[in-house]
N, C-alpha and C positions, 0 to 999 in steps of 0.2 A: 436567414443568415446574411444572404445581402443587403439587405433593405439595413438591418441593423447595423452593420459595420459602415457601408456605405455612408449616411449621413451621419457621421462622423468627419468627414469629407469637408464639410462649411467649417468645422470646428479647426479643424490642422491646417488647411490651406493657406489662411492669412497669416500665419508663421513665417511660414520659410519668405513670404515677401516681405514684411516687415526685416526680420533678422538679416536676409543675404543683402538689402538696401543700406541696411546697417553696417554691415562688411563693406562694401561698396564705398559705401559717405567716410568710415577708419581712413581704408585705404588710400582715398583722395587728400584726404589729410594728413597722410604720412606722406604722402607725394609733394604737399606745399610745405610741412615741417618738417623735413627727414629726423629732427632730433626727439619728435614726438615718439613716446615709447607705448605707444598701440599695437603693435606688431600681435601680443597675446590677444588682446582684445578683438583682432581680426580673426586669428585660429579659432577660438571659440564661437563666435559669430558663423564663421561657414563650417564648423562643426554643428554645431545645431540648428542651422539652416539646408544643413545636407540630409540630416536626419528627419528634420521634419517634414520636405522635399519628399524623402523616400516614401513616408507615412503618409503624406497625402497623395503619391500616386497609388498604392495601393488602396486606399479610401475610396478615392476616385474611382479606379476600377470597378470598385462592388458596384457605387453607386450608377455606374452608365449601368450596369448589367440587371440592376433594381428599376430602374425609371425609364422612360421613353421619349430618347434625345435624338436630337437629328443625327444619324450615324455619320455622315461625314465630317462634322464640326464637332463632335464627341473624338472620335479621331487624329483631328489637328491638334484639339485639347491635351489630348494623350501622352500625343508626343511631343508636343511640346514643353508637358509636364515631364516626363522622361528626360527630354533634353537636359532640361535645370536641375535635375536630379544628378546627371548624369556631370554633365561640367561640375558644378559645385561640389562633388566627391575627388574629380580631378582637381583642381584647384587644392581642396582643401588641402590632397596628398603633397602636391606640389612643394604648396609652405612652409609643411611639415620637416618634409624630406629638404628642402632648401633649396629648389631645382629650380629649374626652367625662370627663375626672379624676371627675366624681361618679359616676361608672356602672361605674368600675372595682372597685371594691368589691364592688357587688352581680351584677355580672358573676363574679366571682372566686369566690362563695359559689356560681353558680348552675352553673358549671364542676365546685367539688368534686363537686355533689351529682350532676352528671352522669357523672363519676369514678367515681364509687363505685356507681350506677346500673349503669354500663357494664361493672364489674367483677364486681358481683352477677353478671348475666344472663351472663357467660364465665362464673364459676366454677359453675351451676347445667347450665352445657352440658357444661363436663368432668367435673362433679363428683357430676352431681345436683343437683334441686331442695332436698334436703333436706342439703345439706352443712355447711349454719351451725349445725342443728338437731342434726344427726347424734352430736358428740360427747358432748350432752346426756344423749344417752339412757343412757350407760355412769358417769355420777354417781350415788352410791348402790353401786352394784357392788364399789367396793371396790377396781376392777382398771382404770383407765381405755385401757390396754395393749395388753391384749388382750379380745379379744369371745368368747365361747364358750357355746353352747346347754345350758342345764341342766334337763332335763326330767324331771320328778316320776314318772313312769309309761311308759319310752321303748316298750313293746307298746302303750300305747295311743296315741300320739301319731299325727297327720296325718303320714307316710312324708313327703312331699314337703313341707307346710307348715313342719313343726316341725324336719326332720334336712336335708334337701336344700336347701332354698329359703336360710336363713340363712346356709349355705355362698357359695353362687350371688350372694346380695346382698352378701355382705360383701368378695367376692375379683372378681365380674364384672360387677355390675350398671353401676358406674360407666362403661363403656364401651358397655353396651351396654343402654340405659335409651331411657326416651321421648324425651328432650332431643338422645342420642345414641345412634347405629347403628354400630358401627364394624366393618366390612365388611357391611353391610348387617344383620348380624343383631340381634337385639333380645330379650333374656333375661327381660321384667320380667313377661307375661303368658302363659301355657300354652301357647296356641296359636300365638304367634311364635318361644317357645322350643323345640316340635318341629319349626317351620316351616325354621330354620334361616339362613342366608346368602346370601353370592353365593356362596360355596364349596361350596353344597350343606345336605344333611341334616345336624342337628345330632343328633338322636338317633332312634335306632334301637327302639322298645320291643324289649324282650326282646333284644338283642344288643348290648351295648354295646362292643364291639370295633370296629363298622359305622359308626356314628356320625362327623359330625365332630368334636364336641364332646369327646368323651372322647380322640380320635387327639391332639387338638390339648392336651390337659391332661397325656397322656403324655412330648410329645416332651422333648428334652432341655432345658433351660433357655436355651442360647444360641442353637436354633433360630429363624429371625425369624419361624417360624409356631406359635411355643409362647405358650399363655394360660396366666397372664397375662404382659405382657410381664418380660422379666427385672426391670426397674426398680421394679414395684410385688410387691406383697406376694402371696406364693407359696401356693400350696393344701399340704395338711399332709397327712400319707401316711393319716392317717386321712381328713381331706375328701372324698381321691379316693376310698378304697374304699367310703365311703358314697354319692357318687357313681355307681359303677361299679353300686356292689350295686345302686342304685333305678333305675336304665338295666334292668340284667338281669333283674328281676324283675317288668319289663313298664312301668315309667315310669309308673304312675299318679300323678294326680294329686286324688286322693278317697280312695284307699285308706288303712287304715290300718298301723303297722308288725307287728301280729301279722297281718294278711291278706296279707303277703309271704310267700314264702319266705326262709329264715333259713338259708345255710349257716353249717357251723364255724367262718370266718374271718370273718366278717362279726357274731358275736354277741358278741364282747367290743369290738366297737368301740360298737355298738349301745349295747351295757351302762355303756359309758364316758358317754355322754353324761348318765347318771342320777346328778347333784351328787353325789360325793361329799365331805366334809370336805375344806376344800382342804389342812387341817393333813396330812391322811392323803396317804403316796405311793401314786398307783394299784396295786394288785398283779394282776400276769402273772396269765395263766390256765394252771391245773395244766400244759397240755400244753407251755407254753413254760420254757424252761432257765429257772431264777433268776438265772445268771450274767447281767450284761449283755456284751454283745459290739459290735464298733466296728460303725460304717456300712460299707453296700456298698460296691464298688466300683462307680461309673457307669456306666465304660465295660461291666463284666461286665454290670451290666443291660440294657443298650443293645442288647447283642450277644443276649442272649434276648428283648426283647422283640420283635427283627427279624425273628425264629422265627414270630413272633403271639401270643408264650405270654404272659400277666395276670401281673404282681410286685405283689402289696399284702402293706401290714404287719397284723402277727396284732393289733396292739394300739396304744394311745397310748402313747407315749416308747419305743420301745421300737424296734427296729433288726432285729428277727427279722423274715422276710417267708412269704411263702407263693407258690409258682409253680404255675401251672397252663397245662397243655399243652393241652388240650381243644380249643382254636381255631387252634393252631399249623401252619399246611397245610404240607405237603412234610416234617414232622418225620421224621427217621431217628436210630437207636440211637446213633449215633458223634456226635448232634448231645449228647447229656446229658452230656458233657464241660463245655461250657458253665457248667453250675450248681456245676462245682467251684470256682470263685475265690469265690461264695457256698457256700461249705458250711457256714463257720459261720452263717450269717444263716439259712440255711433252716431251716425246720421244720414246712412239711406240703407236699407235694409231690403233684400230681393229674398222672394221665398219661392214660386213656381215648383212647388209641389203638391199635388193634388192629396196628400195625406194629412197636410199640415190645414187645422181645420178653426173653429170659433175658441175651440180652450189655450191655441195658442196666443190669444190676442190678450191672456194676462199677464203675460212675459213682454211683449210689444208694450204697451203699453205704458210701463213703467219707463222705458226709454224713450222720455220727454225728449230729448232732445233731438229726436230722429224728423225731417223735414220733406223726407219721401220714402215713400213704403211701396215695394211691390209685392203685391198678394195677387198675381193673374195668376189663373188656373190650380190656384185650390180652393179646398174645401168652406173657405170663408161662407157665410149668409148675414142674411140682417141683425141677427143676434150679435155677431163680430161683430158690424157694424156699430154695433152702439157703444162697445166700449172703445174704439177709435177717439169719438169724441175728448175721450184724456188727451191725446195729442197735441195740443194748443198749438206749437209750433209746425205742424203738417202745411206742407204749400202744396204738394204732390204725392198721387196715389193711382197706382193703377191696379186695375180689379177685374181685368179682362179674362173672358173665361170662366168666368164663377156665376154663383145664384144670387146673388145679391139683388134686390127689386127698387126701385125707385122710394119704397119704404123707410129703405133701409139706408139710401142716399143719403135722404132728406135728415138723417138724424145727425148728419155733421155740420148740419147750416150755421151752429153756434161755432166754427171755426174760422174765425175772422183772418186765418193765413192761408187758409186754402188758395189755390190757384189753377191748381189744372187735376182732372178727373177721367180717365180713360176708363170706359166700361165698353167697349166691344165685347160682343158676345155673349151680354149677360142678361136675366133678366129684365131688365129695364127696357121700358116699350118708346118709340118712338112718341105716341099720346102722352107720355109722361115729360116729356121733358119741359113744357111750360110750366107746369109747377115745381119742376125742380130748377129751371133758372130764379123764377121768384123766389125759393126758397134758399139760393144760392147764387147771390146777386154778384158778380164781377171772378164765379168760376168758369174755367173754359172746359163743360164737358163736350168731352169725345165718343164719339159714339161708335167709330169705325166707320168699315163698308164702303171707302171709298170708291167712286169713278172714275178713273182714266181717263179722260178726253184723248182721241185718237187724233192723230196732229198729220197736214198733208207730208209732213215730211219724215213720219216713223212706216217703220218695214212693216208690209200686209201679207201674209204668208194665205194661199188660199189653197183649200184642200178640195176635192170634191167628194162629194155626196157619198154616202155611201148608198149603195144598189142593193134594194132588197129581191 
């Protein structure tokens, strides 16, 4: 009952300001034309301005008692709204009755200013305190349009202050600010922004799949549980994977961005953010096709991200994406069918699941356009191995963790785009790898296992022996 009556509330409200402005602006004109016969025209003006006054404080009412506003600025709204309720009926009677004619005037000024009072203190509940202020700040820019972070140095920048935070402010905070809580949650300070809602956990460090924040920035756009609502202005597929990234890489809020981890899909967005010329068009990084290619299909995303599997884009403008299975529970081989309605969109692909085995590499493989493939630690062998070679475009593959044999290497030598090769942990022997650089002339395989060189200036912790 509240929620329904309530938002009704945006719909009556700009009534009574428009109409009683209108009384206002009669009257001033009966004051410089006294012969002007506006007189009716005024009675009906704060007749239906007192009416519709009354109807939006009651609207109002539901509505504070429906949503979650700051109660003391919910309060001034109130009565403030009350006030002009309350004058504008005296008045109105005034006119009527033919009374008090010298008080009408300065009653009339003390209405506007109670108007405009009443409408401030609304627009700072839904808007923000800083919403008169706020377009200001994009004068000078050049772009008053659009807002976008341009940062001098993006490895050194504050991770959350300077990439995350201006996201958040620009796409969420309005809803969910000091003034306003809308489902209980509240975005504007660290600790209310981990804290979350009535719906729960808003983030997860280190797991950004867990979270509700991130579920809720996923869903589809017509969903009634998608942020932000359809109606206001949407997060940019870059947004989200900076988002995504600073969730998984532990959500600090002090760190900086070279004290993250930096995966491959996540450092040309990174890199985006560092001004370039705006005459200049950003350019793709080596590993994505130069052709552009259209937008996904929705519903194909929908249908993998229900898997649990991550869809972000490799870059700004740009329509190519990258999936990853890593958190996907219940994933089976005959599920990677799925990523064929994207096979031109795709172009890096992480699997790290030990279930997903050789039958899924005929699904892979028809997504020529993919330029790096991780297969560590599944069920791949040298059988996989061979139908890889459809890849033509592959520059990078990692296979760490698996059975794959030096074999089974060897059968990608006809890929003139290959470039780098991680097989840690895998079959493949140390004696093998001379014939697989000559078979694989200007790849960098990796082998793992690295050494540490211990350095005079790193800490030496010494324990003693244990005493048998």
């Amino acid at each position: 009952m509240f929620s329904i009556v309530g938002h009704f509330h945006p719909v009556f409200v700009h009534l009574p300001i428009g109409i009683l402005l209108l009384a206002f602006i009669l009257q001033w004109w009966q004051r410089r034309k006294p012969e002007a016969q506006v007189g009716q025209a005024i009675n009906l003006s704060l007749l239906v301005g007192m009416i519709s006054a009354i109807v939006s404080c009651i609207t109002g009412y539901f509505l504070s008692r429906s949503d979650d506003y700051d109660e003391d600025m919910v309060n001034q709204h109130q009565w403030l709204g009350i006030a002009v309720a309350v004058l504008a009926i005296v008045l109105y009677y005034l006119r009527v009755k033919q009374q008090g004619g010298r008080w009408h005037w300065p009653m009339m000024i003390v209405l506007v200013v109670l108007v405009a009072l009443t409408g401030h203190v609304g627009g700072s509940l839904t808007h923000g305190s800083d919403y008169l202020t706020r377009p200001f700040s994009a004068i000078g820019s050049g772009d008053d349009t659009a807002k976008q972070v341009i940062i001098t140095n993006v490895q050194e920048a504050a991770a959350y202050a300077q990439v995350v935070q201006p996201v958040l402010q620009e796409k969420c905070f309005s809803c969910h600010n000091k003034n306003k809580q809308k489902g209980g949650f509240r975005m504007d300070q660290p600790d209310l922004l981990l804290k979350g809602g009535k719906t729960g956990v808003s983030i997860v460090p280190g797991n950004a799949e867990t979270g509700d924040l991130m579920k809720r920035l996923l869903l589809p756009k017509e969903h009634e549980d998608h942020m932000p609502p359809k109606e206001k202005p949407q997060l940019t597929e870059q947004e989200l994977a900076l988002i995504h990234w600073w969730i998984a890489s532990g959500a600090s809020f002090d760190k900086k961005v070279k004290d993250l981890q930096q995966p491959e899909a996540i450092k040309s967005t990174l890199l985006a953010l560092q001004g370039a010329p705006k005459s200049e068009a950003p350019k793709l990084p080596d590993a994505i096709p130069a052709e552009p290619v259209g937008k996904a299909n929705d519903s194909a995303l929908k249908r993998i991200r229900d898997l649990g599997a991550v869809i972000l884009p490799v870059s700004r403008n740009s329509n190519y994406l990258t999936v990853s299975f890593m958190n996907a529970t219940g994933l089976r081989n005959h599920d990677l069918q799925l990523i064929l309605p994207l096979k031109e969109q795709l172009t890096w692909v992480r699997m790290g699941q030990p279930v997903i085995d050789d039958s899924a590499m005929s699904y892979l493989v028809q997504c020529k356009n993919i330029p790096r493939l991780q297969l560590d630690h599944t069920g791949i062998t040298d059988a996989g191995m061979a139908q890889l070679k459809q890849l033509t475009q592959l520059q990078y593959l990692n296979i760490v963790g698996t059975k794959v044999t030096a074999q089974g290497l060897q059968q990608l030598k006809g890929l003139t785009a290959l470039r780098s090769v991680y097989c840690y942990q895998t079959s493949i022997r140390k004696a093998d790898m001379d014939g697989l650089q000559q078979a694989l002339p200007g790849v960098a395989i990796d082998t793992g296992g690295y050494r540490v060189p211990l350095l005079a200036t790193d800490t030496t912790e010494v324990k003693p022996a244990n005493s048998k």
